[in-house]
N, CA, C and O atoms as a MOPAC input file, in Angstrom:
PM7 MOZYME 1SCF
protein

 N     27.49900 1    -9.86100 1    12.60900 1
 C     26.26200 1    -9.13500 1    12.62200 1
 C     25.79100 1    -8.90900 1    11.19300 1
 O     26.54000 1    -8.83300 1    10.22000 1
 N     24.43300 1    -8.80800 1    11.17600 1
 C     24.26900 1    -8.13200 1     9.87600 1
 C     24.16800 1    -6.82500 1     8.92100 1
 O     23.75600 1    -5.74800 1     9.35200 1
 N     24.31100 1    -6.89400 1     8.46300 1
 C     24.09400 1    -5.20200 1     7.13000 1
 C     23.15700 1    -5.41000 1     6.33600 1
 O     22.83000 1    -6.52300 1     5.92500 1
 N     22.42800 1    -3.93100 1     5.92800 1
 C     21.33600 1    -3.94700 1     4.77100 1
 C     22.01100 1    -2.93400 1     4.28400 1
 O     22.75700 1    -2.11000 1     4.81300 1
 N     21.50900 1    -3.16700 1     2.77600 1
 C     21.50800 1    -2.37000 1     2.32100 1
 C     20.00100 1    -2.07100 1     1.33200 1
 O     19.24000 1    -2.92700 1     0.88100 1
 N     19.91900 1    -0.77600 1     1.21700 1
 C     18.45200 1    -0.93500 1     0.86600 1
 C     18.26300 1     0.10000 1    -0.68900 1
 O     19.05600 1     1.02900 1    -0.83600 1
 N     17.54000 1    -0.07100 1    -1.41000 1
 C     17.21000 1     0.36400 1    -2.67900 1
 C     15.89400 1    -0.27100 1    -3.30000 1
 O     15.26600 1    -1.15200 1    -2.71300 1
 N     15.55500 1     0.20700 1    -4.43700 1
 C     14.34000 1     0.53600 1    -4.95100 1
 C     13.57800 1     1.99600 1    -4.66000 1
 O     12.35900 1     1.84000 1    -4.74100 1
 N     13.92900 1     3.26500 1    -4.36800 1
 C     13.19000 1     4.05900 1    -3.56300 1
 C     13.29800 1     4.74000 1    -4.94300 1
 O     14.17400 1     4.31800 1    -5.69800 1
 N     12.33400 1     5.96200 1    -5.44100 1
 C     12.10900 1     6.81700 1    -6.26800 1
 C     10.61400 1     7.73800 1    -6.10800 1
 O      9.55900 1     7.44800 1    -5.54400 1
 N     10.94600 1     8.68800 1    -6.69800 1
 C      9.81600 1     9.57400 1    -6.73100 1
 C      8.53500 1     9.01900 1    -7.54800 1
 O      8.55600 1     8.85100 1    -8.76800 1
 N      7.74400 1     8.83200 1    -6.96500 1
 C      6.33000 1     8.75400 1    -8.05300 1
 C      5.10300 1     9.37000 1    -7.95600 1
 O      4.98800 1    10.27200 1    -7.12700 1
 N      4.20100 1     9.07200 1    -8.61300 1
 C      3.07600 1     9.71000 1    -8.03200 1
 C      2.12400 1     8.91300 1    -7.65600 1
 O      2.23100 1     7.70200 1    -7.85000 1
 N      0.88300 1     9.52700 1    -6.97100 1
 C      0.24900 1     8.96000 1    -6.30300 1
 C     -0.57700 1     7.87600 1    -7.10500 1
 O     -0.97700 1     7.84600 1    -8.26900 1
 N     -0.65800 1     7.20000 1    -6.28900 1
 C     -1.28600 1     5.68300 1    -7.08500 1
 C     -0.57900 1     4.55500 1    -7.73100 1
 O     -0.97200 1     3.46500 1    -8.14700 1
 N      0.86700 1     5.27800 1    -7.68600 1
 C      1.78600 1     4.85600 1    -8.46600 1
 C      2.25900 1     3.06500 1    -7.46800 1
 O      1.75800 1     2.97200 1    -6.34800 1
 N      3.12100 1     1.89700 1    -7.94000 1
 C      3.96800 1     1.14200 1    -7.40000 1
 C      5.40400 1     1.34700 1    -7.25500 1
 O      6.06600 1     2.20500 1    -7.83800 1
 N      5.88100 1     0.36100 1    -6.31000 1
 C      7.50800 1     0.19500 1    -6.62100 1
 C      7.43300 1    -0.88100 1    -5.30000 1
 O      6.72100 1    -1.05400 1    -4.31200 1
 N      8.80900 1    -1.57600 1    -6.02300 1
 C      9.60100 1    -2.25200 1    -5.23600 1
 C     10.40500 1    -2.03500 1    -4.64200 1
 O     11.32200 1    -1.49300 1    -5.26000 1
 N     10.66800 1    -2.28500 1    -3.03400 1
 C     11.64000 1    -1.87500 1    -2.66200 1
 C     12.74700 1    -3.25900 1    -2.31500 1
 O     12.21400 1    -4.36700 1    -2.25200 1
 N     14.13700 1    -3.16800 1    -2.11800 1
 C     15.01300 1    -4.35600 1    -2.21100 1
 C     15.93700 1    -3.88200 1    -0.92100 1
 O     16.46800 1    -2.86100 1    -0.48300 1
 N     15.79200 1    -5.23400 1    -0.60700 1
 C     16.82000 1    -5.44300 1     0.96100 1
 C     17.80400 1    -6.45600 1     0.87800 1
 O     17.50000 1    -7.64800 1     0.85800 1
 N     19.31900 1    -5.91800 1     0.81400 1
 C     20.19500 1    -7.21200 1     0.77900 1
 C     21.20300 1    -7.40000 1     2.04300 1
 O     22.06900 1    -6.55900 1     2.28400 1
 N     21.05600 1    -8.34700 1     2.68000 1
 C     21.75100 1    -8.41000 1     3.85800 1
 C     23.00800 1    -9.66000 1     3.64600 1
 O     22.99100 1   -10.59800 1     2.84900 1
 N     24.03200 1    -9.31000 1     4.62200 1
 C     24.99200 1    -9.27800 1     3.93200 1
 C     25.67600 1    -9.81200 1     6.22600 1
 O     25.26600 1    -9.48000 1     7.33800 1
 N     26.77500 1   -10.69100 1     5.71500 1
 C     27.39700 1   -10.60200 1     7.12500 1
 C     27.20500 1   -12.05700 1     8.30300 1
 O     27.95700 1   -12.48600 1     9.17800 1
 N     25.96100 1   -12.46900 1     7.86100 1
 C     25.48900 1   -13.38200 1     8.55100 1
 C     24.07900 1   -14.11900 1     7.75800 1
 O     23.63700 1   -13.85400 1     6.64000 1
 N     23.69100 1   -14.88300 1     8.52400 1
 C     23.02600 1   -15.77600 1     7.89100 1
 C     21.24300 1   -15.25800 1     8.11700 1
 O     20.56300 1   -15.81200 1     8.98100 1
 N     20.76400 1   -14.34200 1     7.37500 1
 C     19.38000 1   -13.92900 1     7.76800 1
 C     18.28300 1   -14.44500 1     8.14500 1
 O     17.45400 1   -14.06300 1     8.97100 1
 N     18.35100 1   -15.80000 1     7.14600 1
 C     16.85300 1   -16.75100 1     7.14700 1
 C     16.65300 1   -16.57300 1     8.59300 1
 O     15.55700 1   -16.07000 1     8.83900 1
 N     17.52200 1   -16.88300 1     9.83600 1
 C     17.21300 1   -17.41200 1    11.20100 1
 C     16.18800 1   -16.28500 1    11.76100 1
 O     15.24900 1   -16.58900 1    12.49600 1
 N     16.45900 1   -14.94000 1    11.34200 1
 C     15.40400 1   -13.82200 1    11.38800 1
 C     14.22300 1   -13.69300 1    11.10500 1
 O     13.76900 1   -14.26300 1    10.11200 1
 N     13.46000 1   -12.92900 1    11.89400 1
 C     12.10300 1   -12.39500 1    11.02400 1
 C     12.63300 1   -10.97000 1    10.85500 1
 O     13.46000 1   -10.40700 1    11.57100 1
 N     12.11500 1   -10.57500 1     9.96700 1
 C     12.60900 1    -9.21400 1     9.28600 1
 C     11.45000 1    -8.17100 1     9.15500 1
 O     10.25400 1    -8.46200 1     9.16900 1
 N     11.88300 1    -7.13000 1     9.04800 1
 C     10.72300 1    -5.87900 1     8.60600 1
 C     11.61400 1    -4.82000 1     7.94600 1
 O     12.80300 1    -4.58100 1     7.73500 1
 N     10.17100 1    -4.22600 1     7.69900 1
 C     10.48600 1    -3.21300 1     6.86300 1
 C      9.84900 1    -2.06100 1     7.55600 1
 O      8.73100 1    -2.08500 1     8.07000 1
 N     10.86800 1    -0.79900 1     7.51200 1
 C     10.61900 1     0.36800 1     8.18400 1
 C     10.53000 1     1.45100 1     7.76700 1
 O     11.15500 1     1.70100 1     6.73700 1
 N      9.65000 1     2.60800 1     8.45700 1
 C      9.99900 1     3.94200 1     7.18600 1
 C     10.19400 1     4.99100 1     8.83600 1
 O      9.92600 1     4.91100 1    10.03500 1
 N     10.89300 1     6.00100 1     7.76000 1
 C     10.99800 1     7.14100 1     8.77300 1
 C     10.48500 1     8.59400 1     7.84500 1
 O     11.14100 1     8.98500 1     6.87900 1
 N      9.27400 1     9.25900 1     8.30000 1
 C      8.96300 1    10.68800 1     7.56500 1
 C      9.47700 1    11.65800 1     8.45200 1
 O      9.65900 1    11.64700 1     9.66900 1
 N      9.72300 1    12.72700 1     7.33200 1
 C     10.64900 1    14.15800 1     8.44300 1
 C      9.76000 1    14.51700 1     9.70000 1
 O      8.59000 1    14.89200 1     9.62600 1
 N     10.40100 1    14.36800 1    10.73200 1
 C      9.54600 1    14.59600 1    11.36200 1
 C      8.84500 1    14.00100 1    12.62400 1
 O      8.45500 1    14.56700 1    13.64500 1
 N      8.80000 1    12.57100 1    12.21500 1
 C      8.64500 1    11.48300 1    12.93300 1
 C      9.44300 1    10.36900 1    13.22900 1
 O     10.54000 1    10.21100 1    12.69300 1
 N      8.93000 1     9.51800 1    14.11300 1
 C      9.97600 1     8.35700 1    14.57400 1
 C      9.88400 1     7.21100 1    13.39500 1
 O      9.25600 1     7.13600 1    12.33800 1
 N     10.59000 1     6.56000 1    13.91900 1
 C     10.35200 1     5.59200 1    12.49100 1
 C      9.50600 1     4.45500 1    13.06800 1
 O      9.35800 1     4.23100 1    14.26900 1
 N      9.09000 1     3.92100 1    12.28000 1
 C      7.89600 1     2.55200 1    12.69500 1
 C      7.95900 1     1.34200 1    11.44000 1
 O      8.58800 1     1.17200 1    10.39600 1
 N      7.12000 1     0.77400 1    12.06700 1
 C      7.54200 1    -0.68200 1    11.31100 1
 C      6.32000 1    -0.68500 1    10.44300 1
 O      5.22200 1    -0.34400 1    10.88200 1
 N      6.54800 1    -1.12500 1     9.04500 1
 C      5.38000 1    -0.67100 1     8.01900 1
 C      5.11800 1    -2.12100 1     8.12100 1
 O      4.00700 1    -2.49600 1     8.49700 1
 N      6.02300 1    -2.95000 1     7.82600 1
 C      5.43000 1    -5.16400 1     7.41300 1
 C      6.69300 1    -5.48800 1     7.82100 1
 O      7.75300 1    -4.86700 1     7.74100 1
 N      6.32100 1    -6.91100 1     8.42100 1
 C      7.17700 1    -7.64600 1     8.59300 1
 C      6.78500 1    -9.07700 1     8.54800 1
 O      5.58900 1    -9.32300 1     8.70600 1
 N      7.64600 1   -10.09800 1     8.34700 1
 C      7.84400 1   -11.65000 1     7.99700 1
 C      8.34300 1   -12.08500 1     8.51200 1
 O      9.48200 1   -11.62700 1     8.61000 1
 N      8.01600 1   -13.38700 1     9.35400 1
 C      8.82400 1   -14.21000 1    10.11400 1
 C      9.92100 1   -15.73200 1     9.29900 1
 O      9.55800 1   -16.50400 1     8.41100 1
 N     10.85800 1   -15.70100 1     9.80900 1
 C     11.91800 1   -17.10100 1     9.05700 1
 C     10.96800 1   -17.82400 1     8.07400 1
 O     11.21800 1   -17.87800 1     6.87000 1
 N      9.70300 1   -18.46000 1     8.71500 1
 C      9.08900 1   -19.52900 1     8.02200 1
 C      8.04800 1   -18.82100 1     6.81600 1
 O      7.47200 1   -19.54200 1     6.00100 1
 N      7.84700 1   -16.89800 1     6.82000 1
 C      6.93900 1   -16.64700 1     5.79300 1
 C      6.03200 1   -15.62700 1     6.31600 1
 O      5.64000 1   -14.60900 1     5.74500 1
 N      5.76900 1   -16.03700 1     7.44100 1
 C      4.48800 1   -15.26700 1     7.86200 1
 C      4.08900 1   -14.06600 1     8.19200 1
 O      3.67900 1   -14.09300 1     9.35200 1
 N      4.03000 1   -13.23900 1     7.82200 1
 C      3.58700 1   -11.96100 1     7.00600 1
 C      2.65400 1   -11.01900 1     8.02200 1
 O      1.79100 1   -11.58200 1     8.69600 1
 N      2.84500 1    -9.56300 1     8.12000 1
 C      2.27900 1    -8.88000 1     9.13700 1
 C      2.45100 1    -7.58800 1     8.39100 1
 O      3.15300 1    -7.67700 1     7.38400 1
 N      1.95700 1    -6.41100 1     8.67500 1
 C      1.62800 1    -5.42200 1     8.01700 1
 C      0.88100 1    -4.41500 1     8.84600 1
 O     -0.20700 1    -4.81600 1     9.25900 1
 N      1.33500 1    -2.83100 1     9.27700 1
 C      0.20800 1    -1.65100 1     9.84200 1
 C     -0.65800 1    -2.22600 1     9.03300 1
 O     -0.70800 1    -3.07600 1     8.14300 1
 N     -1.59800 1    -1.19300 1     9.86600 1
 C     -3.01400 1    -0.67200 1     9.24500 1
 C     -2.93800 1     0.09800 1     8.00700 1
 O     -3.67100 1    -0.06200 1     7.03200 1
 N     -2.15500 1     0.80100 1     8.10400 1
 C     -2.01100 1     2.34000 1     7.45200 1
 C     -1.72800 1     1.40400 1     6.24200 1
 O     -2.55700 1     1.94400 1     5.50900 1
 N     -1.22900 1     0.46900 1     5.49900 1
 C     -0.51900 1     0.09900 1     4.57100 1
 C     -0.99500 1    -1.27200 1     4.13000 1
 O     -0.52200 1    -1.84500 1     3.14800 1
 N     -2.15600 1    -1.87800 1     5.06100 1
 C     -2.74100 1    -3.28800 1     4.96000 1
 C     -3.20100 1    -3.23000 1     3.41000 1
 O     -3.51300 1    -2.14000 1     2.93200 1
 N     -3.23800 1    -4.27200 1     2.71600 1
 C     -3.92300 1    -4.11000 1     0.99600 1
 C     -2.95100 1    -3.53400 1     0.32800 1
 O     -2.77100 1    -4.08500 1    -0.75800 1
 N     -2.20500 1    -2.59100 1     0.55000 1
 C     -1.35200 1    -2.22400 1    -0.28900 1
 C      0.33200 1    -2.41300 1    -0.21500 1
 O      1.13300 1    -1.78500 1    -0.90800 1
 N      0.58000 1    -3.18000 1     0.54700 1
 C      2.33900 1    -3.50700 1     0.77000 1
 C      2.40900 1    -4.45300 1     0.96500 1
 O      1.63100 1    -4.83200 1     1.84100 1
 N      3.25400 1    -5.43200 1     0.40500 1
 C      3.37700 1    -6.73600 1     0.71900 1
 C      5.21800 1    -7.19400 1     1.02700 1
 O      6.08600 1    -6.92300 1     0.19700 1
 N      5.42300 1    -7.68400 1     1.93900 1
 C      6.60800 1    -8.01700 1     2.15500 1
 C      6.74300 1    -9.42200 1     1.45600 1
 O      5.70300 1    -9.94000 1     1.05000 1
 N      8.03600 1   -10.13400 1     1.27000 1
 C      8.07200 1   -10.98900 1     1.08600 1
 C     10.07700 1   -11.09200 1     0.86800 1
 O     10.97400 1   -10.28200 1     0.63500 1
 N      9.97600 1   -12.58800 1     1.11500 1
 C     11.69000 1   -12.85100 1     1.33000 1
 C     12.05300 1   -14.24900 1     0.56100 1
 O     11.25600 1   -15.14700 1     0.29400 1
 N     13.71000 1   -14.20500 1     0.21700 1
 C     14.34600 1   -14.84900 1    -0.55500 1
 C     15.13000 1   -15.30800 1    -0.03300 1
 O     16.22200 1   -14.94800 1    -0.47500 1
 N     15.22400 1   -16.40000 1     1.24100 1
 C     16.52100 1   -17.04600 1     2.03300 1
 C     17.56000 1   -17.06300 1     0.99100 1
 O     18.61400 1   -16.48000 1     1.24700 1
 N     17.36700 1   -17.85600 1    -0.56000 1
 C     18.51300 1   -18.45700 1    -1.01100 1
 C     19.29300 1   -17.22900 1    -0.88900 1
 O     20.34200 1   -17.30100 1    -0.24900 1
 N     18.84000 1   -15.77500 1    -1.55600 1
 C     19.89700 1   -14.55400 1    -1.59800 1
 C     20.05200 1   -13.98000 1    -0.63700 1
 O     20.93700 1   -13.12800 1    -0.70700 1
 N     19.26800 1   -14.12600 1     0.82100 1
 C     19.02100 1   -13.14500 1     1.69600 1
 C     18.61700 1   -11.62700 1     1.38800 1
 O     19.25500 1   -10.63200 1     1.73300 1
 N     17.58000 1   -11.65900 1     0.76200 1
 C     16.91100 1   -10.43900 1     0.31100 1
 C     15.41400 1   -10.40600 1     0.92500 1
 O     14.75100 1   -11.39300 1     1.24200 1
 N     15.03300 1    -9.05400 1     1.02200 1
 C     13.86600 1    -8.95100 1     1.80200 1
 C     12.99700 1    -7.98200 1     0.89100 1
 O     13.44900 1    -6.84300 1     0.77500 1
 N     11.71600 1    -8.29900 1     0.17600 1
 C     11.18600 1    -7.28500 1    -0.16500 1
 C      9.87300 1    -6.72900 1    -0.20200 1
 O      8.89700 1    -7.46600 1    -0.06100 1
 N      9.71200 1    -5.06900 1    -0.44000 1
 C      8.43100 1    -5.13300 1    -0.05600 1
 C      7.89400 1    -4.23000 1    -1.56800 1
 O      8.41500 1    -3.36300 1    -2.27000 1
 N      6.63900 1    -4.94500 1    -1.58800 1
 C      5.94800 1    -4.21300 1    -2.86900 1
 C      4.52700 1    -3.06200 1    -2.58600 1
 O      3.59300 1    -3.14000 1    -1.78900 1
 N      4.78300 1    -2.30500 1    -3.34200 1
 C      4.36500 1    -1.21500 1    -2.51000 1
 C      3.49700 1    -0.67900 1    -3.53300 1
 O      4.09700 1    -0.25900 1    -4.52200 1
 N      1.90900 1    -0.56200 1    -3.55100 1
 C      0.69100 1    -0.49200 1    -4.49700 1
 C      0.05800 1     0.86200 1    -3.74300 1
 O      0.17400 1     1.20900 1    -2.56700 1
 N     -0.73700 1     1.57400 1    -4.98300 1
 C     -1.61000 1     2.32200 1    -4.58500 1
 C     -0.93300 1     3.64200 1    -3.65700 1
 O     -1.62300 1     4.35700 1    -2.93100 1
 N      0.29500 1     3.77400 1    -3.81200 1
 C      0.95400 1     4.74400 1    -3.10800 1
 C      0.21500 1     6.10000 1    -2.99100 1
 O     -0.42100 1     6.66900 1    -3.87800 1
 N      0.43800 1     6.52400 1    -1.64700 1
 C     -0.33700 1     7.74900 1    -1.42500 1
 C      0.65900 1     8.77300 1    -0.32900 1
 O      1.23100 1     8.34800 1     0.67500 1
 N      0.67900 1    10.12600 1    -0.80000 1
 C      1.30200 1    11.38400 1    -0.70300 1
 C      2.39500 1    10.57500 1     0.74700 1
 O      3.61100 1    10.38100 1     0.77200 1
 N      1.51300 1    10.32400 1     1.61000 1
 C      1.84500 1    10.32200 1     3.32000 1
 C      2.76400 1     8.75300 1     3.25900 1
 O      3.46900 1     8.13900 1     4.06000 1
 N      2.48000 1     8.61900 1     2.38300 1
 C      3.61400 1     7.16600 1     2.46000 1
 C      5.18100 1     7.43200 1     2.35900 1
 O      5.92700 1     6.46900 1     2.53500 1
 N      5.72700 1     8.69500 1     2.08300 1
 C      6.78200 1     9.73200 1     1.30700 1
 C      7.41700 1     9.36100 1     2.67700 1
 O      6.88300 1     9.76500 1     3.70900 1
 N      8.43200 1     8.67700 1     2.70900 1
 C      9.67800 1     8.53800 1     4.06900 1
 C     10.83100 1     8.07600 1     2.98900 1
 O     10.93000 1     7.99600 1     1.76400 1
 N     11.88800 1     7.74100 1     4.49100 1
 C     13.00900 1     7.01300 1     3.86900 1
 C     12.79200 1     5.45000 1     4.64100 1
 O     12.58900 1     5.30000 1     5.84600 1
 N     12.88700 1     4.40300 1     3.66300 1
 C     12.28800 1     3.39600 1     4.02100 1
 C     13.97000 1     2.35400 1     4.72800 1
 O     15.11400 1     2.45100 1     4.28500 1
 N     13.62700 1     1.73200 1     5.54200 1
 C     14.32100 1     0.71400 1     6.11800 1
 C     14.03600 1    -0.56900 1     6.36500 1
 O     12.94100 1    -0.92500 1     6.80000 1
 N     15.34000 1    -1.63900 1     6.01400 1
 C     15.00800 1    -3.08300 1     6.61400 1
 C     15.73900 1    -2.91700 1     8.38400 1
 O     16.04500 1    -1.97500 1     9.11600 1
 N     15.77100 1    -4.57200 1     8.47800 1
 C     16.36500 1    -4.73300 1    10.10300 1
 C     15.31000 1    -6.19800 1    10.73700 1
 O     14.25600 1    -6.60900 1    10.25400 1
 N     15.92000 1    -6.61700 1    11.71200 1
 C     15.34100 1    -7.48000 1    12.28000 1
 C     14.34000 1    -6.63700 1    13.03600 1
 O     14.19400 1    -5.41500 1    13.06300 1
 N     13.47400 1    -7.93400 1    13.84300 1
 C     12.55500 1    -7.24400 1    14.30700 1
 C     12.50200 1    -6.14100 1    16.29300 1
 O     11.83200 1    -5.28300 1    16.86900 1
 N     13.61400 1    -6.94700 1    16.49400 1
 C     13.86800 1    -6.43300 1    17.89200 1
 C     15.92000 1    -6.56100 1    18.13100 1
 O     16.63500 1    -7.29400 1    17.44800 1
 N     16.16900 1    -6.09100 1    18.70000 1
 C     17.92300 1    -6.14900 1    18.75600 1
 C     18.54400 1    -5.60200 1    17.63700 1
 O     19.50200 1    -6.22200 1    17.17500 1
 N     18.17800 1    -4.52900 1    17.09200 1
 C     18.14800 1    -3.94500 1    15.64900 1
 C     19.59100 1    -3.88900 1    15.57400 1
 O     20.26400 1    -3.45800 1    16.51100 1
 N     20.07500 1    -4.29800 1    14.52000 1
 C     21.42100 1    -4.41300 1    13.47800 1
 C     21.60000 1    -3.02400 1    12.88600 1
 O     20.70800 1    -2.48400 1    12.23200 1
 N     22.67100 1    -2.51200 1    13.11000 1
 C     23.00400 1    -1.17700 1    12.33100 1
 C     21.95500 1    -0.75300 1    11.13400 1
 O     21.57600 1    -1.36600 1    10.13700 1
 N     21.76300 1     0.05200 1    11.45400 1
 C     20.87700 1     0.79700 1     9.84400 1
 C     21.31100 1     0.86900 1     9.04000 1
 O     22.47000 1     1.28000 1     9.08900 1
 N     20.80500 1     0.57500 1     7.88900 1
 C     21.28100 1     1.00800 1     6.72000 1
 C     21.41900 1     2.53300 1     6.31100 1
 O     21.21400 1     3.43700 1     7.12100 1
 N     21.59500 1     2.63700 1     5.67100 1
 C     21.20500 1     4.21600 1     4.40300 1
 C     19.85700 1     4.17800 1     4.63600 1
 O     19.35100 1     4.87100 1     5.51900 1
 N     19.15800 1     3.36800 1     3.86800 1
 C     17.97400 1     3.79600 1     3.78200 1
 C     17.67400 1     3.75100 1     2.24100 1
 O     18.62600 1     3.73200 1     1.46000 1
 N     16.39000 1     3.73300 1     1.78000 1
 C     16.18900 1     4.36300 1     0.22700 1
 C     14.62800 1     5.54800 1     0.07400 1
 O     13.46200 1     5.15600 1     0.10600 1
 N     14.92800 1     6.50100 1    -0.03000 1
 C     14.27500 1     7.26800 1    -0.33200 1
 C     13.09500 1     6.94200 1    -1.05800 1
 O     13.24100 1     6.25300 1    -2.06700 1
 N     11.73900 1     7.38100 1    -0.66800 1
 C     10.15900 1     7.27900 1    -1.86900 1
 C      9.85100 1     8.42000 1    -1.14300 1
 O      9.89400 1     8.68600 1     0.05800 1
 N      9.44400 1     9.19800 1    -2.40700 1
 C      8.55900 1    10.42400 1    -2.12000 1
 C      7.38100 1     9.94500 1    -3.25900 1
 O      7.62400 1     9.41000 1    -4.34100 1
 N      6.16500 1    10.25500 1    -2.76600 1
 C      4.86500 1    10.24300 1    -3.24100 1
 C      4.20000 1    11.36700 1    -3.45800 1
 O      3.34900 1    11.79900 1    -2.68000 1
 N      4.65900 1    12.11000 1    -4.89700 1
 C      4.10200 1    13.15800 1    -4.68700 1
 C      3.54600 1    13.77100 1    -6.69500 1
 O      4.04300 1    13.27800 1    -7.70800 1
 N      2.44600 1    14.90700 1    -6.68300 1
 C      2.37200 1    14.89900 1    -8.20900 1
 C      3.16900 1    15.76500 1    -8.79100 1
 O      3.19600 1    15.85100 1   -10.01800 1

């Protein structure tokens, strides 16, 4: 099965970027489409973008223009770049396939705040 582990998360402020980094570990990822997830206190968690094996790229509303996923078969890394950050974007962010979800990671923390 697979593992993430996830990092890039930090405090910034609004308007601010960051990268976030997904390394999976256990099995062979490419065969996946992958996403990226957040969870705020409070709420369930949901799927912010996700990418299928061959590239193809999907994204909420809430986050369209400003997050971009993107992936690295050779390392099995998954990542998402994250522009224009705003207060409500503040979760703990997660990778994972897209359905039959693989143990969670940790998680990496972004708070968006001044």
């Amino acid at each position: 099965q697979l593992q993430f582990v996830e990092s890039g998360g930090c405090l910034v402020q609004p308007g601010g970027s960051l990268r976030l980094s997904c390394a999976s570990s256990g099995s062979d990822c490419r065969i996946y489409a992958m996403g990226w997830f957040r969870q705020a206190p409070g709420k369930q968690r949901e799927l912010v973008a996700s990418i299928a094996s061959g590239g193809y790229t999907n994204s909420a509303d809430s986050v369209k223009g400003r997050f971009t996923i993107s992936r690295d078969n050779a390392k099995n890394m998954v990542y998402l770049q994250m522009n224009s950050l705003k207060p409500e974007d503040t979760a703990v962010y997660y990778c994972n396939v897209l359905s039959n979800y693989f143990p969670w990671g940790q998680g990496t923390q972004v708070t968006v705040s001044s």
